[in-house]
N, C-alpha and C positions, 0 to 999 in steps of 0.2 A: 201152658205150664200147669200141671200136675199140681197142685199145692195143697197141702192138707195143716189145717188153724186148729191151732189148741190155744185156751184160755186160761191161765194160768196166773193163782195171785200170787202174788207178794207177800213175802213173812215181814215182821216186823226188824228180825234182825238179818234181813237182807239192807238194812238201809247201813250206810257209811254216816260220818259226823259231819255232810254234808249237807246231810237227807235226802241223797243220793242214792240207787240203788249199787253196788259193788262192783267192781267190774268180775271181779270171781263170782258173784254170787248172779250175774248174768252168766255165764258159763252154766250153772248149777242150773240154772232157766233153760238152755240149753238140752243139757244133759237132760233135764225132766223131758222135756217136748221127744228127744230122744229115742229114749227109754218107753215112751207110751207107745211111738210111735212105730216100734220094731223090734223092743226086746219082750212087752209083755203078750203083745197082742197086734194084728194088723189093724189098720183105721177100720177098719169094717168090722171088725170084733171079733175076726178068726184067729188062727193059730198065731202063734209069734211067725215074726216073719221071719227070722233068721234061724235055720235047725237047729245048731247048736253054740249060738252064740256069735260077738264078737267081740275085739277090743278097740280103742280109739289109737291111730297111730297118729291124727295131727290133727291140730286148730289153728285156725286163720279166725279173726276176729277183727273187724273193724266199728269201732265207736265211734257212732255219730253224733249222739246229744247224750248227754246225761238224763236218765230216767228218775225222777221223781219216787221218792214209795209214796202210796198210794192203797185206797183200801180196794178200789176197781183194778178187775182182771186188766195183765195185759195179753195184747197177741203175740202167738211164734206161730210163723210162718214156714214152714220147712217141705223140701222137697230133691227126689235124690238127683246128683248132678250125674258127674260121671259113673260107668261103672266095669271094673277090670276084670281079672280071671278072679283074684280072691279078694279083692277090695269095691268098695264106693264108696262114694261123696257124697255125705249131705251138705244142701246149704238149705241156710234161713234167714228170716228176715223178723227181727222184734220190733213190731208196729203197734198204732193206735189199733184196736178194735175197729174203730169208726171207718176205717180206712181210705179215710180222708185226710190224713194229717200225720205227725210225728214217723219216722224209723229213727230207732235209737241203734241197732247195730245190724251189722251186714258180718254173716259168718258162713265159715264151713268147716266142716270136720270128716276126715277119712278117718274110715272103720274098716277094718280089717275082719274078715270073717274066720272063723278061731274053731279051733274041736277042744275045749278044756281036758278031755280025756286024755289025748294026744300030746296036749300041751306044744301046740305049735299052729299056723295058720293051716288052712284049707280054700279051697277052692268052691267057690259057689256054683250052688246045683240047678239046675234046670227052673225046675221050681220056683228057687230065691232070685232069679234072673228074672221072672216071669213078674213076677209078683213087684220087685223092686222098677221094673222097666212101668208100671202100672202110676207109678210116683216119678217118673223122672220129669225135669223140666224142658 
């Protein structure tokens, strides 16, 4: 399995009156891991990986413990599951670092690959196949 870790802290007002992390504001954890992971830049530091973009058509999210805040990064796990003519599937996994211990959720998210100009979906290019298939699990 392909899997690419980003470390990622926690804000202060990610915590709930719990002192819990949020379950929205793990989404946002998400979303970051994301966003690093595809929209700015590929994990190797080249081009974004998607030409011109995508949007999110759906989340699966399963909570397994409740995350503590904490001033220590956590880990997100992520790597691409399926992948269609104009979509794929990320999933991840938010773990201890040590990775010996804790997953607090199990997620996935389809992204839809998007031409904002167009203002409608597209189809992924040789390329974005090539590169995404380099991350599947």
């Amino acid at each position: 399995m392909a899997r690419t870790r980003l470390l990622l802290s926690l804000r202060w007002g990610d915590m709930d009156a719990y002192r819990h992390v949020n379950n929205v504001e793990l989404l946002r954890l998400l979303e970051e891991a994301r966003v690093r992971a595809f929209g700015i830049a590929a994990p190797d530091g080249s081009a974004p990986m998607l030409a011109t973009g995508m949007v999110v058509a759906k989340h699966t999210v399963e909570y397994l413990r409740p995350l503590d805040y904490r001033l220590a990064p956590i880990a997100v796990d992520l790597w691409v599951g399926r992948v269609g003519g104009a979509s794929f599937e990320v999933d991840y996994e938010v773990v201890e670092p040590d990775e010996a211990s804790a997953v607090y959720v199990k997620a996935s998210t389809v992204c839809v690959a998007y031409d904002f100009d167009a203002a409608r979906p597209r189809r992924l290019g040789e390329d974005e196949r090539a590169r995404l298939a380099g991350l599947a699990g």
